[in-house]
C-alpha positions as CSV (number, residue, x, y, z in Angstrom):
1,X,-42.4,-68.5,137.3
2,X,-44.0,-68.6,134.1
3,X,-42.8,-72.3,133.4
4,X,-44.2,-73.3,136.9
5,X,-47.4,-72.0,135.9
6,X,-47.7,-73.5,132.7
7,X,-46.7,-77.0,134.1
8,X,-49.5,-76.3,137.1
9,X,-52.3,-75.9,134.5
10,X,-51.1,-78.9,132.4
11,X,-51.8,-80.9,135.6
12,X,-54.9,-79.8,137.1
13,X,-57.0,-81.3,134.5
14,X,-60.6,-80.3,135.3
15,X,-59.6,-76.7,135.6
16,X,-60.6,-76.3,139.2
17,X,-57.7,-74.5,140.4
18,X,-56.1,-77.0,142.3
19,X,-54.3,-80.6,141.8
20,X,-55.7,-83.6,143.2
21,X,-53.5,-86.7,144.5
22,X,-56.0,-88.3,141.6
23,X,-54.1,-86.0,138.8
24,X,-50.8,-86.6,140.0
25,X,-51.1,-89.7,140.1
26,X,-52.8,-89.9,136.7
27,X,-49.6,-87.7,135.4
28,X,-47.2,-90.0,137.5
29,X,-48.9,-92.8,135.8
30,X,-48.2,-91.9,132.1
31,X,-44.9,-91.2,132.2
32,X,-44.0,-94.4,133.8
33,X,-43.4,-93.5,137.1
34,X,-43.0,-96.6,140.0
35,X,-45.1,-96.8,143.2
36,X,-47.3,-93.9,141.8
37,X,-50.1,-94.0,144.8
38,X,-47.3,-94.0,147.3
39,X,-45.5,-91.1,145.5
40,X,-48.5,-88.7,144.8
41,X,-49.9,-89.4,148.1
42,X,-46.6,-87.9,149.9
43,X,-46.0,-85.2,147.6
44,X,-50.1,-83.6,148.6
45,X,-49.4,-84.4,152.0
46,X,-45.9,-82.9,152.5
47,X,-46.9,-79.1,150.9
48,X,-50.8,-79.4,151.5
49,X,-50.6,-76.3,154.1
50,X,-54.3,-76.2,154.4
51,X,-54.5,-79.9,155.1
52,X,-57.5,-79.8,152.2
53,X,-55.9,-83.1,150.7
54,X,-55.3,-81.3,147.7
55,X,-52.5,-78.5,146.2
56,X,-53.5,-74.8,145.2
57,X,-50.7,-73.1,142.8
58,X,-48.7,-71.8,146.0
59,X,-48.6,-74.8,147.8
60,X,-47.4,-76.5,144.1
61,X,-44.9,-73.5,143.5
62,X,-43.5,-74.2,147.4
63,X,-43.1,-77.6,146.1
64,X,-41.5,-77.0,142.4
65,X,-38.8,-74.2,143.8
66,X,-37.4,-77.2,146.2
67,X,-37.1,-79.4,143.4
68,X,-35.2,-76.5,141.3
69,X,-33.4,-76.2,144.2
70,X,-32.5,-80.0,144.7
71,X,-31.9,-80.5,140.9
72,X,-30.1,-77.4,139.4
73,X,-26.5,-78.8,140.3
74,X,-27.4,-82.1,139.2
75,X,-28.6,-80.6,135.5
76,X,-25.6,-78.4,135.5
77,X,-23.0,-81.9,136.3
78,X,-24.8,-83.7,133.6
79,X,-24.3,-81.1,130.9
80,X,-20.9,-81.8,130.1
81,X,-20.8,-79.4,127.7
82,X,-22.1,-76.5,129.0
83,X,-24.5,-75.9,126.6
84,X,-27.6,-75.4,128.6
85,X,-28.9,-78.6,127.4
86,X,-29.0,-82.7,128.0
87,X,-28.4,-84.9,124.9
88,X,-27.8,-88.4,124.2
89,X,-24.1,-88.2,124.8
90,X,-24.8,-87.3,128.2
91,X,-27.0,-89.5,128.7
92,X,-24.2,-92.5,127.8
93,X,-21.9,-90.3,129.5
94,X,-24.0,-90.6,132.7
95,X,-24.2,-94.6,132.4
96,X,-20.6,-94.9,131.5
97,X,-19.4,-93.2,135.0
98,X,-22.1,-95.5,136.9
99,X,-19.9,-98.1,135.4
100,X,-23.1,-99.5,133.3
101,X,-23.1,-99.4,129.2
102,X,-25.9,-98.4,127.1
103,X,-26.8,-98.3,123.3
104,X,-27.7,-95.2,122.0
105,X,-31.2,-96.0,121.3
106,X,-31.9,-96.6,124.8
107,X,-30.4,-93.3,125.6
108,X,-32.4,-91.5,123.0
109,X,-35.3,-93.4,124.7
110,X,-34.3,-91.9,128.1
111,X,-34.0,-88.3,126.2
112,X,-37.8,-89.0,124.7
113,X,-38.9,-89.3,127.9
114,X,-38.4,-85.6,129.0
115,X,-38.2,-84.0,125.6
116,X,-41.3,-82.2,125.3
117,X,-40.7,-80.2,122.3
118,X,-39.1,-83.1,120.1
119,X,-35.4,-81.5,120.0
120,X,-33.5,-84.9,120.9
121,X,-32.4,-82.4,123.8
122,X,-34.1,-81.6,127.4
123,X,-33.4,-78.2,128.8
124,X,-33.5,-76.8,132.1
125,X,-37.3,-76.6,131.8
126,X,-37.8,-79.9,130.5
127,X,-34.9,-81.7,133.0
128,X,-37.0,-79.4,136.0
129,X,-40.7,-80.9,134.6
130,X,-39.2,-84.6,134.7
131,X,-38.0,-84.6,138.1
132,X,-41.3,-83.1,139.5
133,X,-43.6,-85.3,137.9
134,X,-41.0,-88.2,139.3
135,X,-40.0,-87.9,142.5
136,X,-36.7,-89.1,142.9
137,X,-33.9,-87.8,145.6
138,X,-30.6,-88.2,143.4
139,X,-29.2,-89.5,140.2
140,X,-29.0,-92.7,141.2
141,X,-33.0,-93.4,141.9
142,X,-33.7,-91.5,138.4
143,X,-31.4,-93.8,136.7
144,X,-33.0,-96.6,138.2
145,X,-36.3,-95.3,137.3
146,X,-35.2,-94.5,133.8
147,X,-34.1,-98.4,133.6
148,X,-37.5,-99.5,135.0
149,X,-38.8,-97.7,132.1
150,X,-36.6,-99.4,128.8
151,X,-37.6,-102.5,130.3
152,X,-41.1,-102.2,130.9
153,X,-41.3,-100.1,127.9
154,X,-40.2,-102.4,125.5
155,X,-42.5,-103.8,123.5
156,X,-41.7,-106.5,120.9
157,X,-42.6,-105.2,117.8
158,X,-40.8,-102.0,118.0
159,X,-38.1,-103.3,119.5
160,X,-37.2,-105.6,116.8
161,X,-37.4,-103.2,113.9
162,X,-35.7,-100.7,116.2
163,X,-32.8,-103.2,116.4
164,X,-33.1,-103.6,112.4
165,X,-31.2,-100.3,111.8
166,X,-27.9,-101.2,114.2
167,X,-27.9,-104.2,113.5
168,X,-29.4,-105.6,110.5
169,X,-31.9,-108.4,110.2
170,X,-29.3,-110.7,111.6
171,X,-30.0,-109.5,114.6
172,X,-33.3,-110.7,114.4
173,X,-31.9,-113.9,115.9
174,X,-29.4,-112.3,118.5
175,X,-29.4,-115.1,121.2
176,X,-30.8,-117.4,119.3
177,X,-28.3,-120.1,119.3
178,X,-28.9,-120.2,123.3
179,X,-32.6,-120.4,122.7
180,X,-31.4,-123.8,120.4
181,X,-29.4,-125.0,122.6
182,X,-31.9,-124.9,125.5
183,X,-35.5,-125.7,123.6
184,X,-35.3,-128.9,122.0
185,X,-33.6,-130.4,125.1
186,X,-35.6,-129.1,127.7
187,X,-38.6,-130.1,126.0
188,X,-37.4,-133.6,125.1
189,X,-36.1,-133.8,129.1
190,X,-39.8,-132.4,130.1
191,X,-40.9,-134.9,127.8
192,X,-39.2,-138.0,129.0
193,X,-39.6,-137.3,132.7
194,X,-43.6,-136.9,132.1
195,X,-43.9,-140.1,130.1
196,X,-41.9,-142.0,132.6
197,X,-44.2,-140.5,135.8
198,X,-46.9,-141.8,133.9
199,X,-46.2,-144.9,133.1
200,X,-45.5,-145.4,136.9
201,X,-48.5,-143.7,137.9
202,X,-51.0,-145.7,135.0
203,X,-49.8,-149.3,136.6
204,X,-52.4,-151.3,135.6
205,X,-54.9,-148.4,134.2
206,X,-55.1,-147.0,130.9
207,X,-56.1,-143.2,132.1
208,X,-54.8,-140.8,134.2
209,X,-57.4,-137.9,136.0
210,X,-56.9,-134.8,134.7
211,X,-55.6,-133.7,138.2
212,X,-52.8,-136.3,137.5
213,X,-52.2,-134.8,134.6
214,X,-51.7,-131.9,135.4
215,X,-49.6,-132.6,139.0
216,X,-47.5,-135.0,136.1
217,X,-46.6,-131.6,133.9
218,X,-46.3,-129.8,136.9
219,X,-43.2,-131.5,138.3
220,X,-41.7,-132.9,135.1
221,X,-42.1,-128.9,133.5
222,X,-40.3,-127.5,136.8
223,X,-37.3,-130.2,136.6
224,X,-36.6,-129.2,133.6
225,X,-36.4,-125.7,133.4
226,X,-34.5,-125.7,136.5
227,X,-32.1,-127.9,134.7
228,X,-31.8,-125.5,131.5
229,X,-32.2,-122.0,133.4
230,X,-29.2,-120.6,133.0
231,X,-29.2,-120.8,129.5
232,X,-32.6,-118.9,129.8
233,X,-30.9,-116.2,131.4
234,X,-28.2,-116.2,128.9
235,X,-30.8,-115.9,125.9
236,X,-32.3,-113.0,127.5
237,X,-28.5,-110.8,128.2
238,X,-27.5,-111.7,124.9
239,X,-31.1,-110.5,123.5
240,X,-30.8,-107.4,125.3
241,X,-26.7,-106.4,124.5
242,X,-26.3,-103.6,122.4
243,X,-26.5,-105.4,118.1
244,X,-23.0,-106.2,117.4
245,X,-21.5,-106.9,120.7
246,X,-18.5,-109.0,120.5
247,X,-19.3,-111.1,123.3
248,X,-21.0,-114.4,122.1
249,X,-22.4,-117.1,124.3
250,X,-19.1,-118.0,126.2
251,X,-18.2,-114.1,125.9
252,X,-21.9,-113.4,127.9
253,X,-20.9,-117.0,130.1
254,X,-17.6,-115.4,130.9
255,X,-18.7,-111.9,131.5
256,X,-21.5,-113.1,134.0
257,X,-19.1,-115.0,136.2
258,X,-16.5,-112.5,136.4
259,X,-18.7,-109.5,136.9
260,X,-21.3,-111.2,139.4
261,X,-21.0,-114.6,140.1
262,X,-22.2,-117.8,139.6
263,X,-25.5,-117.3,141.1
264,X,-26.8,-114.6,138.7
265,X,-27.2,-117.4,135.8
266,X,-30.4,-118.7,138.3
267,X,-31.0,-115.1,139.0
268,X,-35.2,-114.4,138.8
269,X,-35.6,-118.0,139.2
270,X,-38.3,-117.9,141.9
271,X,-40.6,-116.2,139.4
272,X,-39.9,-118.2,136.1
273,X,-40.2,-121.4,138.2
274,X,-43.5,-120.5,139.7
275,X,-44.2,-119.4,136.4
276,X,-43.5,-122.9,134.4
277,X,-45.0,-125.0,136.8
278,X,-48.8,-123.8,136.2
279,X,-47.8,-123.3,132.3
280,X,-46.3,-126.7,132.6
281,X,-49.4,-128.3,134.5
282,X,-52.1,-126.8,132.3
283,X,-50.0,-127.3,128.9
284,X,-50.3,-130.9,129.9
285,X,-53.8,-131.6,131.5
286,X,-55.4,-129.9,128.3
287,X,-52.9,-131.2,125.6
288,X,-53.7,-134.7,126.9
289,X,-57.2,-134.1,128.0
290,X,-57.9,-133.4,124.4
291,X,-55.5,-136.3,123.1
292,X,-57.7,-138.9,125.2
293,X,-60.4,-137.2,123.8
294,X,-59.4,-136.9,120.1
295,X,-58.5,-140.4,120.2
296,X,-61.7,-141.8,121.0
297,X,-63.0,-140.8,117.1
298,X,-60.7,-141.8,113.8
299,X,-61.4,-138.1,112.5
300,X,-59.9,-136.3,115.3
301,X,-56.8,-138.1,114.6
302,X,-55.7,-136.2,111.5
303,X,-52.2,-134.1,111.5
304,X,-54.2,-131.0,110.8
305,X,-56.3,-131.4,113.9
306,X,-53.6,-132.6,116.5
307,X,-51.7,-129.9,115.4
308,X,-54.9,-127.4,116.4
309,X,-55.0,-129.2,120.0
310,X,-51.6,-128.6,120.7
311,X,-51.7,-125.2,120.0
312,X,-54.7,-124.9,122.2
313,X,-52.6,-126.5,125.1
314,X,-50.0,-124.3,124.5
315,X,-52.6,-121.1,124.6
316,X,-53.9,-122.6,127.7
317,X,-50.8,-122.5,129.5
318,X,-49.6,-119.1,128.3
319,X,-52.5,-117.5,129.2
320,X,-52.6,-118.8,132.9
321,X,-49.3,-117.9,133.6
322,X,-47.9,-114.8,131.5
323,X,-48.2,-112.3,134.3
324,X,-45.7,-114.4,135.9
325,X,-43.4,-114.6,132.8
326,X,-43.3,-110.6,132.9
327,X,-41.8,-110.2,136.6
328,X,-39.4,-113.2,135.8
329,X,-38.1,-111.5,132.5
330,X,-38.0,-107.7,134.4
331,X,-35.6,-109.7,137.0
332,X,-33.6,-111.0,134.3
333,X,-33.0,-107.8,132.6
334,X,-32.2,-106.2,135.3
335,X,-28.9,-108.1,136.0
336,X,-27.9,-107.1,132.8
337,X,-27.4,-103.4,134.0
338,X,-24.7,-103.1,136.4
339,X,-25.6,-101.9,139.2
340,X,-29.2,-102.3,139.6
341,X,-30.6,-102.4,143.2
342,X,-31.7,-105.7,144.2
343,X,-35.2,-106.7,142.1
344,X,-38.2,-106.1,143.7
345,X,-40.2,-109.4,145.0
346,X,-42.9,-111.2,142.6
347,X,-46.1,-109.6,144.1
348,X,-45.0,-105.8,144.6
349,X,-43.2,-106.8,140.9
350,X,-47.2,-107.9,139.9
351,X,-48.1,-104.5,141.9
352,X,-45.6,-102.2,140.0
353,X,-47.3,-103.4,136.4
354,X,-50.7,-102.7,137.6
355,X,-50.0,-99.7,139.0
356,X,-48.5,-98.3,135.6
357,X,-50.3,-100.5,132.8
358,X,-53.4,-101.9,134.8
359,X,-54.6,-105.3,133.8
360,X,-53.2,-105.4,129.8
361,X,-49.5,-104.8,131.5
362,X,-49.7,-108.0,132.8
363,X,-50.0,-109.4,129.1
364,X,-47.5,-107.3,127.7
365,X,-45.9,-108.8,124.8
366,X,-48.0,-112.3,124.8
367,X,-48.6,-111.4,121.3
368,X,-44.9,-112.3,120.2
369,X,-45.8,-115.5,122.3
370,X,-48.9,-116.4,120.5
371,X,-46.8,-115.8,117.0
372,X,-44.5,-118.6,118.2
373,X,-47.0,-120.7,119.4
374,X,-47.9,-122.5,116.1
375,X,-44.1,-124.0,115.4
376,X,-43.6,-124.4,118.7
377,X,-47.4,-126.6,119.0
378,X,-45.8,-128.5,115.9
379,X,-42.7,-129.2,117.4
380,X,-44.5,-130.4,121.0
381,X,-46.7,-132.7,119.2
382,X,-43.7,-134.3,116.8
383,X,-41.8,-134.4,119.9
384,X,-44.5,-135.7,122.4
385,X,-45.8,-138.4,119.5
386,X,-42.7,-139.8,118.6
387,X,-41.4,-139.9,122.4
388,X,-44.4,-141.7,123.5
389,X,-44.3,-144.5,120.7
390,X,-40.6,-145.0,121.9
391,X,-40.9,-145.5,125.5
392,X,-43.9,-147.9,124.6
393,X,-41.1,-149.9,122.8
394,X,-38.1,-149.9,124.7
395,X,-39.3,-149.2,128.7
């Protein structure tokens, strides 16, 4: 009982004697539980005898000896090797029989995540303290939780030099020939398509609103990444394989088809398409807002300037769509575990990340983004320049 005692003080944070549905959840939170309000809510209300909405140390024991219960069985099939312990080979071990592989850093993630004492092992204690904290009701849901967790978890920074040690710098650039394949053409496409709608749209005018501008980028944005999305989804199961992985880009192609089906390369679509078409329409109202503008003035015209207004656009439409760029990129990753449940929709997606990381989840990683953004403002304005002066030529 002693353990049960020791985790009941660890959560009553004020010292009043009792847990709160407020210190679950708080608890439930940090360790990256899903649905946290729904899940502290109905562990209070199910063992609160006194109906006083919150749980004295017997109402919490009543509740910790069903989950000991529930789960001792479960620990004892996962220790393969009878050693009174989890490790990261069980862990694998675990995956392997749900027919679903997983690098050993992302089980020595999932053994961080109930390893209190930092052994690299979780005991009976430890294993007990995990699955009370998160609520689950077999080994499947705790795997899928445990999944939620690497990818929300993951952030880019540590993930790259985490990947240094497997895999060496090279893979650094793990799916970047996709990303190749698909950037410069999509843009180029996005490109075209907007300076052919606008040429239509100008007729006889020399200036487009910045509503048209926008509504221009909007549609010419979304045709092209519909066009180029399943190399998107490519880029991001080839960035998430294990370093080393034999497959490739037809290898990855192959494995999708044969293993799902065709319509997993346009899987999270709705997202990333809902996504692009604001970042689209923004990137282009400001970008050419500011072009119309910079024009009007020799001085604004110089490379060094351009450059800075392109990277502003870019910002612009990064910022107004990011939170969008998260749920499509959870959905993605998703797929690449085998048998994940079906991905939750884009608003209780938006809900899960505010319920575990508040308003910053919703920006996780932009960061990496914002790194990018200066070649990839370069490359727009080369692109958009030079495109521009040929269609005034030849159409």
């Amino acid at each position: 009982m002693d353990q049960f005692r020791c985790l009941f003080d660890k959560l009553d944070k004020n010292n009043d004697g009792f847990i709160s549905v407020e210190e679950l959840h708080n608890e439930m939170r940090r360790v990256g539980v899903v649905s946290v309000d729904e899940k502290a809510q109905i562990i209070v209300t199910n063992y609160d005898r006194n109906y006083d909405g919150r749980l004295d140390y017997q109402e919490f024991l009543s509740y910790m000896m069903d989950r000991e219960k529930k789960w001792k069985i479960d620990f004892h099939a996962l220790d393969k090797n009878k050693c009174g312990f989890i490790d990261q080979e069980d862990i694998i071990h675990l995956f392997k029989e749900l027919g679903v592989a997983i690098s050993k850093s992302n089980a020595e993630r999932i053994i961080q995540m109930m390893d209190e004492d930092s052994s690299m092992t979780v005991d009976w204690e430890e294993f007990l303290h995990h699955v009370v904290i998160n609520p689950v009701e077999s080994i499947g849901e705790l795997v899928c939780s445990w999944k939620h967790n690497l990818v929300y978890g993951s952030k880019a920074v540590s993930l790259g030099l985490r990947d240094l040690k497997p895999g060496g710098v090279r893979s650094m650039w793990q799916g970047n020939a996709v990303n190749v394949l698909k950037g410069t053409p999509q843009s180029t496409l996005q490109c075209f398509l907007y300076a052919k709608m606008r040429k239509q749209v100008l007729g006889e005018r020399d200036y487009l609103s910045i509503e048209q501008r926008f509504g221009l980028g909007c549609v010419s944005g979304a045709v092209a990444h519909a066009a180029f999305y399943p190399l998107e989804v490519l880029k991001v199961r080839l960035n998430l394989q294990q370093a080393g992985a034999p497959h490739g880009l037809l290898g990855c192609a192959l494995s999708i088809c044969h293993s799902e089906s065709p319509w997993a390369f346009y899987r999270g679509f709705k997202p990333s398409i809902m996504c692009m078409i604001p970042y689209a329409g923004v990137e282009c109202a400001v970008h050419q807002s500011i072009m119309s503008w910079a024009r009007r003035d020799p001085a604004n015209c110089h490379d060094t300037k351009l450059l800075l207004f392109s990277f502003l656009a870019f910002a612009c439409g990064q910022a107004s769509s990011y939170p969008l760029a998260v749920i499509r990129t959870q959905q993605q990753a998703q797929a690449f575990m085998a048998g994940s449940q079906t991905c939750s929709g884009v608003l209780r997606g938006l809900v899960q990340i505010y319920e575990k990381h508040g308003l910053l989840g919703f920006y996780s990683g932009m960061g990496a983004s914002f790194v990018r953004a200066v070649p990839c403002a370069l490359l727009n304005y080369t692109l958009i320049s030079k495109m521009e002066m040929w269609l005034s030529t030849y159409l």
